[in-house]
N, C-alpha and C positions, 0 to 999 in steps of 0.2 A: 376811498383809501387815501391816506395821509401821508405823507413821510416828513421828518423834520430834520434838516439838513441843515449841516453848515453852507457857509460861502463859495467858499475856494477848492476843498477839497471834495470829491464826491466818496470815496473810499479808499480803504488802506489794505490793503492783502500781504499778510505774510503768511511764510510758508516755515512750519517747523517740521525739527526730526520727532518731535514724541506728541500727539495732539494731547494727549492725557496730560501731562505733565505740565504744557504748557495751559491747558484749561484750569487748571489748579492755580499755575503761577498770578493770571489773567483774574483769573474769579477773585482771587485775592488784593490785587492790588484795585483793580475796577470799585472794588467794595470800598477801599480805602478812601478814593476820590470823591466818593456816594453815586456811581453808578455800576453798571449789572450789565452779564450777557444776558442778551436781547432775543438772541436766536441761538438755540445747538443741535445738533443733529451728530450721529458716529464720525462723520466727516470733517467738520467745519463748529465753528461757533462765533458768532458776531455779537459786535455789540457797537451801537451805533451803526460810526464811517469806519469801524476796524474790523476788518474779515480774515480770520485766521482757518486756514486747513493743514491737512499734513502732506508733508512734501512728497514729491514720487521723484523726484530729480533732485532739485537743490533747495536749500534754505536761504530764506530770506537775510538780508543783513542792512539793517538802516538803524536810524535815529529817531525814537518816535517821543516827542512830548505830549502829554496828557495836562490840560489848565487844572488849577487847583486854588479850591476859593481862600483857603487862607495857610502859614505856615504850619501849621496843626496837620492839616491834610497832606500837605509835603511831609512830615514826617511820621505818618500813617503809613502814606505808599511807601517810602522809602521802607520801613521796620517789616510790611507785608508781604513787601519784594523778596527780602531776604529769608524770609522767613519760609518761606516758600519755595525756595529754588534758584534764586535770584541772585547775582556777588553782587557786591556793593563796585560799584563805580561813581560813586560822590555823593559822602554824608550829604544831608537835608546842614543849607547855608545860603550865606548871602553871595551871590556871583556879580563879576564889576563889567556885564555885561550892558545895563544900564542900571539906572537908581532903582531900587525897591526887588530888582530879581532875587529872587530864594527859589532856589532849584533844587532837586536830589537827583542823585543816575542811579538806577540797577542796572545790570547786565541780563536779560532772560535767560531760560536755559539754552536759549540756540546763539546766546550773545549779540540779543538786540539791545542796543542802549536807550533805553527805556528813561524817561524822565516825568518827573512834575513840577509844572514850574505855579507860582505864585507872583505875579510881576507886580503887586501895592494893591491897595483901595482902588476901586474904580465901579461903573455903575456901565450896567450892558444896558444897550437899548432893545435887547429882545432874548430868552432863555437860547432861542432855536428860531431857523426859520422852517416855515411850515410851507412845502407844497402838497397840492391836491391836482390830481391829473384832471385835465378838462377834455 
């Protein structure tokens, strides 16, 4: 068995009030980026390092960016987001964060500031890393 992993982060858990709702939200903008829940069950639905379930106490509240290969795709997810449940929290634009950033925000339905950023040209030295348990 394989998993292919980022770096840094091993996974993201939020906790929403409507799992439905927000499966919808999720399936929709994930598509926009060109990736897909990975895993769903009544409970929960994952995709990649992002594991979402539904709350029994409190709702999650952070800032999640998702990379985006070029400005096109920033304004997929952005148009996805909204369209789906999502407010606008920052047209798809140039941000003077550094050179080349073009980001959008939505807001999810539980008001996570959801982003996709586009930071210029550039060339990965690998899609994913890949571990295999030994």
């Amino acid at each position: 068995m394989q998993h292919h992993l980022g770096r840094l982060v091993d996974h993201i858990h939020l906790r929403v009030a409507d799992l439905e709702v927000s499966r919808r939200f999720y399936a929709a903008i994930l598509s926009a980026i060109g990736r897909e829940i990975t895993f769903e069950s009544e409970h929960a639905f994952v995709s990649d390092e992002l594991y979402i379930d539904q709350a029994s106490d409190y709702v999650s509240r952070v800032h999640l960016a998702f990379q985006a290969a070029d400005r096109e795709t920033v304004s997929r997810f952005h148009a996805a987001g909204i369209a789906n449940g999502g407010t606008d929290n920052g047209a798809p634009g140039e941000r003077d964060y550094h050179p080349g950033y073009y980001g959008a925000f939505v807001l999810d339905p539980d008001g996570n500031n959801i982003e996709a950023v586009y930071h210029g040209p550039s060339k990965r030295s690998a899609e994913d890393v890949v571990v295999t348990p030994v």
